[in-house]
C-alpha positions in Angstrom: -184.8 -75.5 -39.5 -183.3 -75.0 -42.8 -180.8 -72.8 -41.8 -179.7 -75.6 -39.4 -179.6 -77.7 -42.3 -177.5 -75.8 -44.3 -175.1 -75.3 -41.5 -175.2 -79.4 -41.2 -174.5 -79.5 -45.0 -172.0 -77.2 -45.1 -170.2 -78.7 -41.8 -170.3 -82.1 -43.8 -168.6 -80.7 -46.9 -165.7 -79.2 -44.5 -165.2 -82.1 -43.1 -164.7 -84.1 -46.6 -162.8 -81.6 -47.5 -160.2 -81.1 -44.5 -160.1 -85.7 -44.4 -159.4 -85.3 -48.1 -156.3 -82.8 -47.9 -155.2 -84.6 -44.5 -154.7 -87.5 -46.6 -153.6 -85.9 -49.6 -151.0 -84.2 -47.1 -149.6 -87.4 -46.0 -148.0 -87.8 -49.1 -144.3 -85.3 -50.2 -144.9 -82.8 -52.3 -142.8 -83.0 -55.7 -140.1 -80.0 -55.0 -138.8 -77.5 -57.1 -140.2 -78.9 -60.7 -138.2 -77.4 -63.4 -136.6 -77.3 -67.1 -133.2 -78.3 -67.1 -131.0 -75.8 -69.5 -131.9 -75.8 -73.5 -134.4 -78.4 -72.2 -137.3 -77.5 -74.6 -137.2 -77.0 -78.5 -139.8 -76.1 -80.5 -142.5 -79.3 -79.6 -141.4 -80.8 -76.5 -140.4 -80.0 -73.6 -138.4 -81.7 -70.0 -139.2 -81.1 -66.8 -137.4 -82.6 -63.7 -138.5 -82.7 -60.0 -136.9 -83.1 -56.8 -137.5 -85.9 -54.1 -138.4 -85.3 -50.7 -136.5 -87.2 -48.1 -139.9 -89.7 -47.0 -139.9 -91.2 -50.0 -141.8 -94.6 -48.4 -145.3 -94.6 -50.0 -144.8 -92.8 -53.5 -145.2 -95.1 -56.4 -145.7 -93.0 -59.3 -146.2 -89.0 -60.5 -148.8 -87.5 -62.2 -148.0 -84.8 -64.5 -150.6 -82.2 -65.1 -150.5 -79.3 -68.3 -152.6 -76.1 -68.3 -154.1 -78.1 -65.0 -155.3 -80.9 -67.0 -154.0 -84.4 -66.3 -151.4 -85.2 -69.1 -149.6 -88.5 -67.8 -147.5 -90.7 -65.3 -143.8 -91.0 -65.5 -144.2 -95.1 -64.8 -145.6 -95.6 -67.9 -143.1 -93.1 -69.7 -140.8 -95.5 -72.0 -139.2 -92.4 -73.9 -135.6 -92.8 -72.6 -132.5 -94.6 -73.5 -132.4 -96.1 -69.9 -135.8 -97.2 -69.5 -135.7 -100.7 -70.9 -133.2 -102.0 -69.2 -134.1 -100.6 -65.9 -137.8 -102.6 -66.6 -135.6 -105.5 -67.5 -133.2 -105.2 -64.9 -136.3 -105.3 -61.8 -138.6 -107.6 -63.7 -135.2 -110.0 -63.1 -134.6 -108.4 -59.6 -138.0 -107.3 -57.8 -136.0 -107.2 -54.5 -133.2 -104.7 -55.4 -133.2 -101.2 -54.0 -136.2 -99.4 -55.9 -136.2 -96.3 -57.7 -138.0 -93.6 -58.3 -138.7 -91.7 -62.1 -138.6 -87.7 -61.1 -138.1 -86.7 -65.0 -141.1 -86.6 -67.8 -140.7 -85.3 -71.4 -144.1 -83.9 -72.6 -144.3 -84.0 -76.8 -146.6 -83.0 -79.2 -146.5 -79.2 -78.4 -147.1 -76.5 -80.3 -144.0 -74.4 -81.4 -143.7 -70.8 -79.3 -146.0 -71.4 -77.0 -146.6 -71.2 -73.4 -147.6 -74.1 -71.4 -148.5 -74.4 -67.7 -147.2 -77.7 -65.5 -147.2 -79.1 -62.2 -146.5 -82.4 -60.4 -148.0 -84.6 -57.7 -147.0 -87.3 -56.2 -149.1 -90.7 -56.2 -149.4 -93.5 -53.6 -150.6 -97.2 -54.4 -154.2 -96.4 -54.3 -154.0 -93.9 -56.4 -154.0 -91.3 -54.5 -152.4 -87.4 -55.4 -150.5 -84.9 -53.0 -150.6 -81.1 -53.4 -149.1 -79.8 -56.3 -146.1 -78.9 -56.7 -144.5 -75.3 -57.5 -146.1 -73.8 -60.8 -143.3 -74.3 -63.6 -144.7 -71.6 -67.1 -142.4 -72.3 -70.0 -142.5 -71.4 -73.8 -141.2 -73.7 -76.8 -139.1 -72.1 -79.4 -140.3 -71.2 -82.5 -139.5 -73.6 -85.6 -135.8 -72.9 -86.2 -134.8 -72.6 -89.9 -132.8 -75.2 -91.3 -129.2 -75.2 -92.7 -128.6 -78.8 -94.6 -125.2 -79.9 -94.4 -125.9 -81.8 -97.9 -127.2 -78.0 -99.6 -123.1 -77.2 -98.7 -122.0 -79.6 -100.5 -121.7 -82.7 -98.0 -121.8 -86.6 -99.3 -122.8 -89.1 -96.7 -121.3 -91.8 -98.7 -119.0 -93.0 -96.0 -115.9 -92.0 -98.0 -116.0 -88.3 -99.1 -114.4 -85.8 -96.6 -116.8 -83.5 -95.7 -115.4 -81.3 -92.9 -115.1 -78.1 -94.8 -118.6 -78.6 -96.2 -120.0 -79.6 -92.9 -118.4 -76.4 -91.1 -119.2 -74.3 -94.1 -122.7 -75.0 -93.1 -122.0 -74.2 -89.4 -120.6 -70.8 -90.2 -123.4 -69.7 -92.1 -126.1 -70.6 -89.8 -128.1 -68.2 -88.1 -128.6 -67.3 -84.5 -131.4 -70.2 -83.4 -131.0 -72.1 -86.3 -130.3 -76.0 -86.5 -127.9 -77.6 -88.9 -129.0 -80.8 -89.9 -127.0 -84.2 -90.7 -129.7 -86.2 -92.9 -129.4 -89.7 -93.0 -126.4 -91.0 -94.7 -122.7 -91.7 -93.0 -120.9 -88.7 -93.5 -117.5 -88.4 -92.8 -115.5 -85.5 -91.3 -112.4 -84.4 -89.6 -112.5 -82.3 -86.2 -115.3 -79.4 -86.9 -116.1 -76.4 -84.3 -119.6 -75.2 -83.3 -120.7 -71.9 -82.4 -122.9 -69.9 -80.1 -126.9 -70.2 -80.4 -127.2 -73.2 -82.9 -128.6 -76.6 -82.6 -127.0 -79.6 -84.1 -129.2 -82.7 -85.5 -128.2 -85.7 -86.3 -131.0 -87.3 -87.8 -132.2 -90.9 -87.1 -130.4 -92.8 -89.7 -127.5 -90.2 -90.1 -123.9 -91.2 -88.8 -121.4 -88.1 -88.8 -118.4 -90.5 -88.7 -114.4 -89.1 -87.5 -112.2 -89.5 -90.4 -109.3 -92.0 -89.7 -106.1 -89.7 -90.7 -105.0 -87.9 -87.8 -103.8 -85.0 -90.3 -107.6 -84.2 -90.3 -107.9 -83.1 -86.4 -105.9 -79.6 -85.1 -103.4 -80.6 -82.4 -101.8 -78.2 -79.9 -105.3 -78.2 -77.1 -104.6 -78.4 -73.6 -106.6 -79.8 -71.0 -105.0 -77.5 -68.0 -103.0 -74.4 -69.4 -100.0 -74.7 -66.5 -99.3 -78.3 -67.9 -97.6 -80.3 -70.5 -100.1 -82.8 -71.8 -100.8 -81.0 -75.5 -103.6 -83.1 -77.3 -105.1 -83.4 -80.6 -108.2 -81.6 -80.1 -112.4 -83.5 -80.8 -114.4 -84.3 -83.7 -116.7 -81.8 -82.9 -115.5 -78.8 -80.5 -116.3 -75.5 -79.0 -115.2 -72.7 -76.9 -113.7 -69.3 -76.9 -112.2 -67.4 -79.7 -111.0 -63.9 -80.4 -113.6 -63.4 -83.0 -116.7 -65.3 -80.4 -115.1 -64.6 -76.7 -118.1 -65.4 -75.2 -119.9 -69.4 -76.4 -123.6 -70.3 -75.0 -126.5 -71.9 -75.3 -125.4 -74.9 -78.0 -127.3 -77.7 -78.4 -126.3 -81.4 -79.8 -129.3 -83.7 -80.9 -131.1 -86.2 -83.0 -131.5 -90.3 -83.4 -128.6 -90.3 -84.6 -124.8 -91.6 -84.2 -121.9 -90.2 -83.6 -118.9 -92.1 -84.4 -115.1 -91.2 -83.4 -114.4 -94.1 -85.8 -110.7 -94.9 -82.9 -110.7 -98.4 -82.9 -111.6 -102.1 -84.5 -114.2 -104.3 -83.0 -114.0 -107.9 -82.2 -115.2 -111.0 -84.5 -118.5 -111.0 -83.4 -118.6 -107.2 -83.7 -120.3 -107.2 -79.7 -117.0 -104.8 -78.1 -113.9 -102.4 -79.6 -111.0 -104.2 -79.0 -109.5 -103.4 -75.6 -105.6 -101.6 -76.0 -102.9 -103.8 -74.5 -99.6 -101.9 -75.5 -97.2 -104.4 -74.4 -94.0 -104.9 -75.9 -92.2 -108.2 -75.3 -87.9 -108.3 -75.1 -87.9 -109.3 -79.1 -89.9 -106.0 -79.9 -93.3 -108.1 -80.9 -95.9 -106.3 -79.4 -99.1 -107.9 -78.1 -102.1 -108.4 -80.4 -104.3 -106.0 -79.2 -101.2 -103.1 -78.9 -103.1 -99.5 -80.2 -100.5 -99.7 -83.5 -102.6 -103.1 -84.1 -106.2 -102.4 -83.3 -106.4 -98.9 -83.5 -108.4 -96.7 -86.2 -107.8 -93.1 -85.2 -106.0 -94.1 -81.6 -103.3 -95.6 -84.3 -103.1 -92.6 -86.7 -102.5 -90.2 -84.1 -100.1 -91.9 -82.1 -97.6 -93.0 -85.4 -98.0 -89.4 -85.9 -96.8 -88.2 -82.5 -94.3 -91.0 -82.7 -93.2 -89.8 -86.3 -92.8 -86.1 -84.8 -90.1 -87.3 -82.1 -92.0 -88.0 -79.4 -92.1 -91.7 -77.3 -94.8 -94.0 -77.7 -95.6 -93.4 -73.8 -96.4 -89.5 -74.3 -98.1 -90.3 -77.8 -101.2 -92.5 -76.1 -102.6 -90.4 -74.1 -102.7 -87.2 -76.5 -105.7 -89.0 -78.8 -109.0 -87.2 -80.0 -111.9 -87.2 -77.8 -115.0 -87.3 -79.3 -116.2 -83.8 -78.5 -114.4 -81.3 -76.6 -116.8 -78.6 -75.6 -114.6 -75.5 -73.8 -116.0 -72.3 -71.4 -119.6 -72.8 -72.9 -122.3 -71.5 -70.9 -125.2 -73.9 -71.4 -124.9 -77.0 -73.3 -127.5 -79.7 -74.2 -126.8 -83.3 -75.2 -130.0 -85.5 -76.3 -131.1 -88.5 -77.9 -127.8 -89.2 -79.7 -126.0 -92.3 -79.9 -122.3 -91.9 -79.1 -119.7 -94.2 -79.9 -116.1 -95.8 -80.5 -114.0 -92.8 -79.5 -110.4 -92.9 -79.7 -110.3 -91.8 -76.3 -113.1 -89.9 -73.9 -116.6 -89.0 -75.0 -118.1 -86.1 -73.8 -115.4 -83.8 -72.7 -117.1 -80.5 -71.3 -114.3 -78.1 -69.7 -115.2 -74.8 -67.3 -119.0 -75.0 -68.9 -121.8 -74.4 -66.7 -125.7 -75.6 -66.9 -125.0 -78.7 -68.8 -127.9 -80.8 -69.3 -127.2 -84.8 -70.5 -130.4 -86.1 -71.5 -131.4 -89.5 -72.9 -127.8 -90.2 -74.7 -126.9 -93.8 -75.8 -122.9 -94.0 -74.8 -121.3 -97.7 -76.5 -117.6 -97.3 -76.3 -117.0 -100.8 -74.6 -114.1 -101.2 -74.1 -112.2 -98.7 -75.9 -109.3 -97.6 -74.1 -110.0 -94.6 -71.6 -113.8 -94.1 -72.9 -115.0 -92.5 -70.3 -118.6 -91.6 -70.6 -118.7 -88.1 -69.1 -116.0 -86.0 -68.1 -117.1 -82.7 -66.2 -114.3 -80.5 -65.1 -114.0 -77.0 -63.3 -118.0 -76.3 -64.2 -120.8 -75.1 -62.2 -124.1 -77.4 -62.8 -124.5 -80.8 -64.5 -127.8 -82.7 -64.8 -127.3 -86.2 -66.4 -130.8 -88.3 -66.3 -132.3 -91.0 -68.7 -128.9 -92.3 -70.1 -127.3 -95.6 -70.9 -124.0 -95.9 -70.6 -121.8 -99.2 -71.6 -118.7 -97.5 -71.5 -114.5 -98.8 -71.9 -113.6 -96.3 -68.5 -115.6 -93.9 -65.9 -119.2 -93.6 -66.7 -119.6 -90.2 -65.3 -116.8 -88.9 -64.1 -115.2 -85.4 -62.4 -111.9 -83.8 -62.5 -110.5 -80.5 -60.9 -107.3 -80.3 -61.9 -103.7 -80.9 -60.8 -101.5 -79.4 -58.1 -100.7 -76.4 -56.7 -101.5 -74.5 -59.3 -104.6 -76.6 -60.4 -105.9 -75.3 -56.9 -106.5 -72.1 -58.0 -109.5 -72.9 -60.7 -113.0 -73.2 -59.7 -114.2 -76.1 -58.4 -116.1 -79.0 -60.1 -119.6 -78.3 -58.2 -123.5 -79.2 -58.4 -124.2 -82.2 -60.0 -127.4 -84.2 -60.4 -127.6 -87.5 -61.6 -130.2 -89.9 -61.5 -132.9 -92.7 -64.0 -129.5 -94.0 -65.8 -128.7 -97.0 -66.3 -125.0 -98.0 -66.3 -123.4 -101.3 -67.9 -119.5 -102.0 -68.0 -117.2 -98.7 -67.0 -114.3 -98.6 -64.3 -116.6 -96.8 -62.3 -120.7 -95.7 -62.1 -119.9 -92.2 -60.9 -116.5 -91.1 -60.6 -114.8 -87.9 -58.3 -111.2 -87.7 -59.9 -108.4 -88.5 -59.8 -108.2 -84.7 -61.0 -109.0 -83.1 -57.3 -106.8 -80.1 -56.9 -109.3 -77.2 -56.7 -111.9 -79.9 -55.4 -115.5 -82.0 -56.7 -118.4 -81.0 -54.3 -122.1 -80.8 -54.5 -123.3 -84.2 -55.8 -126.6 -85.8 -55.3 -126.4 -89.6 -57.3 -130.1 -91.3 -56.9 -132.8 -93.9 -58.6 -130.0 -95.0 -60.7 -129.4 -99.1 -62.0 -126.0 -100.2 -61.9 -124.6 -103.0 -63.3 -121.4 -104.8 -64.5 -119.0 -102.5 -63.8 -115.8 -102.4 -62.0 -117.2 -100.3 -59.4 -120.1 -98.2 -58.4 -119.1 -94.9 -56.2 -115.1 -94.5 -57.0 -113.2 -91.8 -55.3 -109.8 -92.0 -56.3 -106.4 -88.8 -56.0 -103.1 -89.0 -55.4 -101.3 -87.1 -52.5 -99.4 -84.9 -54.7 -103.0 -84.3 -56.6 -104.3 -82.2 -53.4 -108.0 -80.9 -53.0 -110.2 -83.8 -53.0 -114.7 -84.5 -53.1 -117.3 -83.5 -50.2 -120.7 -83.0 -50.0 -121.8 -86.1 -51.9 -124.6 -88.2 -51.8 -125.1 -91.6 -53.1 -128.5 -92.7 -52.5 -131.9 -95.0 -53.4 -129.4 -97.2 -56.1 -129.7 -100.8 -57.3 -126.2 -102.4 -57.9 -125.3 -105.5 -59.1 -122.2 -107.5 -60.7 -119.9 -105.4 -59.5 -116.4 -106.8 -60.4 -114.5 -105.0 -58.1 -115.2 -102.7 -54.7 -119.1 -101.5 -54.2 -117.3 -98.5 -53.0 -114.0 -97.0 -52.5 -112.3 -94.2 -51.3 -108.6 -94.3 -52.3 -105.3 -91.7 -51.6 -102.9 -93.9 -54.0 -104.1 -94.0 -57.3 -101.9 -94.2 -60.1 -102.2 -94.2 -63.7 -99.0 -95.3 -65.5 -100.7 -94.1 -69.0 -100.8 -90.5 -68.0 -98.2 -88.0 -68.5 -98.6 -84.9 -67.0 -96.3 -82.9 -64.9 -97.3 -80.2 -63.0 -96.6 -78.5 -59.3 -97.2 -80.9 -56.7 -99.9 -80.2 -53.8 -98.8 -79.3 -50.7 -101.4 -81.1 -48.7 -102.5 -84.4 -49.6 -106.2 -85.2 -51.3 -108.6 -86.2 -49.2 -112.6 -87.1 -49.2 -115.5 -85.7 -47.2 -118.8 -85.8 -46.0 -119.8 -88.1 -48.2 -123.1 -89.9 -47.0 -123.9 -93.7 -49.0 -127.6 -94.5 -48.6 -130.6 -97.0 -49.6 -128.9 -99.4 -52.0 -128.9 -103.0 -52.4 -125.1 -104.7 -53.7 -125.8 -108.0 -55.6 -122.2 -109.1 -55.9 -119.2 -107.7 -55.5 -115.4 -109.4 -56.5 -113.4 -106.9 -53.9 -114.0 -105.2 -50.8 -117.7 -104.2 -49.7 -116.2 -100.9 -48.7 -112.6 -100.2 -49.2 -111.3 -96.7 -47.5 -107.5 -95.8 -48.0 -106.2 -93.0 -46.7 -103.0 -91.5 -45.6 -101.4 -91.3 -42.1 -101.4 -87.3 -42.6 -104.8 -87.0 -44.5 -107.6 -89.0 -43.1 -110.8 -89.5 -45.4 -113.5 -88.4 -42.7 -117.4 -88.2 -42.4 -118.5 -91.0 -44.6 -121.8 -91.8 -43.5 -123.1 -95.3 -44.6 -127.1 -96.4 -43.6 -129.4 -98.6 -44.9 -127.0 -100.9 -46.9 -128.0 -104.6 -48.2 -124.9 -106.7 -49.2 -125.1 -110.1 -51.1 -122.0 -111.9 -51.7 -119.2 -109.4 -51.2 -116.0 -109.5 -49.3 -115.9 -108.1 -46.2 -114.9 -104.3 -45.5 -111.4 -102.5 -46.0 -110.7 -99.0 -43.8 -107.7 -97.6 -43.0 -107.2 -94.1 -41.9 -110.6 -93.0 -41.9 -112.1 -91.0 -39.1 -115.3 -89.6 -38.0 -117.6 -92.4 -40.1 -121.2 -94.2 -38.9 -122.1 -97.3 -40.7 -126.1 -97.6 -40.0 -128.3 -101.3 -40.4 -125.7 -102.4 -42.4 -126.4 -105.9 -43.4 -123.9 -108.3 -45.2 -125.5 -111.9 -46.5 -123.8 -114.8 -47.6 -120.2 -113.3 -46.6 -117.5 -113.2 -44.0 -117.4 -111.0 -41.1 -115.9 -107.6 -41.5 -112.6 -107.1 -41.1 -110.1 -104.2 -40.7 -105.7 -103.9 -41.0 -104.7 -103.7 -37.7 -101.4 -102.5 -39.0 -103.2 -99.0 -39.7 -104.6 -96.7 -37.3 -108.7 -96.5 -37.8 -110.5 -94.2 -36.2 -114.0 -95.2 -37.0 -117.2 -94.2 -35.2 -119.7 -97.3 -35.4 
């Protein structure tokens, strides 16, 4: 009898057992947890995860260390975003809802290895298997190099760039060097391989105003004639370093490029309107009137024979980071550039972590600009940005064909307010932008959300994109757009022409809800010998828009597409469509 019962017993357990991992089972499993690159210093650590396509009945992730239960991403507040993504659904429960996939675990001890996993949760609180087994190590305490122990005043006044980059060529192989609070200012400095720099919470490494103070002579493609001044802080390639990795660019701090004036109220940089009226009074807001560094730089250009037109666009960027093989941005504040942000040119495993970008609306202050690289993760930002948000170039022409393409690119938890465009491919296509996945992001108040945008002598062109699980609202312009004739009147660069036209692929726009929109829901313009082709759009809620735009577009699917409060969609019929509905 008691070997019955034990059978009994035993058959019970099983059967807990099996119902328990059934259930468990229904929910995805977290895939392919990770550290993104130079993710982890000496006492924290990142990790990210990737989504599963049924996505339905996940609310939250658990995150588990050394197998013990450590904490939920929900209730994670340690990024820039997360505040205003809370604000922005506590203000709009009904938009398209996101999901966190990113957790920073702190408090750890330095050089040691730590054990983690992730499972998903559903609204009773239940957990899914876990995920893949992710072992990493944090880095031992790195020794110090102190900018002000070189000689550096952070006074606001004092020129420190030869004591700041004194301090940068003496530090050591995993070292940090450190801005301490005070505003230090500082011409155009150059990092090195294997260093970290901090800029302390209430440190501001400020660009010096004189245009003397910044080399001049870089070149964003080699084959063209746009010379530039180079950043405030650079990196890349010498004949003494040939080979630049693993740099990291930290702290609470701010980095200010110091190009422009605000306005009275101090809430925005003065937007550049360089107009010229027939009496020779320019307009107010012309760069020679409300420019800082913009201003310095282009009298000089002006003062060394060259037109006003080719001056403008040569200005600084804010940092200009060159054929660096892993690159970490984190926890910085960025700000008032003369003219982009975060340059980062033919550099591969850049990580974008948790950065603060305020350059509205400083002419061209573009967010992020990724070009001819191979992986770029950009999670947990907030971006309030004078241009592009995020946005990816792959040079020009003929000859721009011949570089690598701009390729794999994640992006998701940021929230964007104000910028031309959320996420941006080009205009830059020549050797082609592929391999994006764009999800759980807020968008709001800027000109557009997905922007495509080349030229037909550009050439090349984006595919394999997805756009996906995104709230947008207040967009001033197109939701989306997919355009053959941009133009930029600012730009002066001459180069080979293409000898096909650019054109945009297999590009699939998923799960998102459009609060507002000023132009076209959708607007697709392409050319009569270069169709754009295989746009995929499902499961798309717009309020308030105007109706569609495509012309010349072939080989597309639009899926429960719903439209409230707005007319009914219309097309040119002046332009051949080919659209598959």
């Amino acid at each position: 009898m008691k070997k019955y019962v034990r059978q009994i017993v035993l058959i019970m357990v099983l059967g807990l057992l099996m119902s328990s991992v059934t259930f468990a089972a229904s929910l995805a499993v977290p895939q392919n947890l990770k550290v993104p690159a130079l993710a982890v210093d000496e006492q924290s650590i990142i990790l990210v995860w990737e989504k599963t396509e049924d996505q339905t009945a996940i609310v939250d992730y658990h995150i588990y260390m050394n197998n013990k239960l450590l904490g939920n991403v929900q209730s994670d507040k340690s990024s820039a975003a997360k505040p205003s993504i809370d604000k922005f659904y506590t203000e709009n429960a009904k938009a398209q809802a996101i999901l966190k996939h990113s957790y920073i675990v702190t408090g750890l001890k330095p050089a040691t290895e730590y054990k983690f996993t992730v499972r998903a949760v559903d609204a009773k609180g239940t957990e899914s298997a876990d995920s893949n087994i992710v072992k990493q190590k944090t880095t031992a305490v790195p020794t110090i190099f102190n900018i002000e122990s070189y000689g550096a005043v952070g006074d606001g006044t004092t020129l420190n760039t030869k004591a700041i980059q004194k301090t940068i060529d003496a530090c050591t192989p995993g070292a940090k060097v450190l801005v301490p609070a005070g505003v230090f200012k500082t011409g155009g400095i150059w990092l090195k391989s294997n260093m970290t720099l901090e800029v302390t919470k209430g440190a501001t490494l400020l660009g010096s105003e004189n245009a003397q103070d910044y080399t001049y002579h870089y070149k964003l493609y080699p084959y063209s004639s746009d010379e530039r001044f180079f950043a405030l802080i650079n990196a890349g390639p010498t004949s003494k370093e040939p080979v630049v990795e693993k740099i990291r660019i930290v702290g609470e701090g701010t980095i200010d490029g110091n190009g422009w004036k605000k306005n009275a109220d101090q809430t925005a940089y003065l937007y550049a309107k360089n107009k010229t009226d027939k009496a020779g009074v320019m307009d107010p807001n012309h760069v020679l009137n409300i420019g800082i560094l913009a201003k310095a730089q282009v009298e000089a250009l002006m003062k060394d024979g060259q037109t006003f037109k080719s001056s403008y666009p040569r200005r600084s960027s804010l940092i200009l980071l060159r054929g660096v093989k892993q690159v970490y941005y984190g926890g910085i504040h960025v700000i008032n550039p003369a003219n982009h942000t975060l340059v980062n040119v033919k550099c591969d495993d850049v990580t974008i972590n948790d950065v603060t970008f305020r350059t509205f609306d400083c002419n061209n202050g573009d967010g992020i600009e990724f070009t001819h690289g191979n992986g770029l993760t950009v999670i947990n930002n907030y971006f309030d940005t004078g241009d592009d948000c995020v946005n990816f170039a792959a040079g020009l022409g003929s000859l721009g064909q011949k570089d690598p393409s701009t390729k794999n690119i994640w992006i998701f938890n940021n929230y964007f307010n104000h910028g031309h465009g959320a996420v941006v491919t080009g205009s830059h296509t020549a050797a082609w932008i592929e391999n994006i996945l764009a999800e759980d992001n807020v968008i709001e108040n800027t000109d557009i959300g997905f922007r495509a945008k080349t030229a037909p002598q550009i050439g090349g062109g984006a595919r394999n994109i997805i756009f996906r699980d995104n709230a947008m609202k207040n967009i001033r312009l197109q939701a989306f757009i997919f355009t053959s004739g941009y133009s930029d009147p600012n730009a002066v660069v001459e180069y080979p022409k293409a000898k096909t036209p650019g054109q945009f692929k297999n590009i699939r726009i998923e799960n998102c809800t459009i609060d507002g929109a000023g132009g076209a829901a959708i607007e697709v313009q392409g050319l009569e010998n270069a169709f754009h082709e295989n746009l995929i759009f499902s499961n798309l809620l717009f309020k308030n828009t105007k109706p569609m735009q495509l012309n010349y577009l072939k080989n597309a699917s639009f899926e429960n597409i719903v439209f409230e409060e707005t007319k009914p969609i219309k097309n040119d019929k002046k332009k051949k469509i080919e659209a598959e509905k």
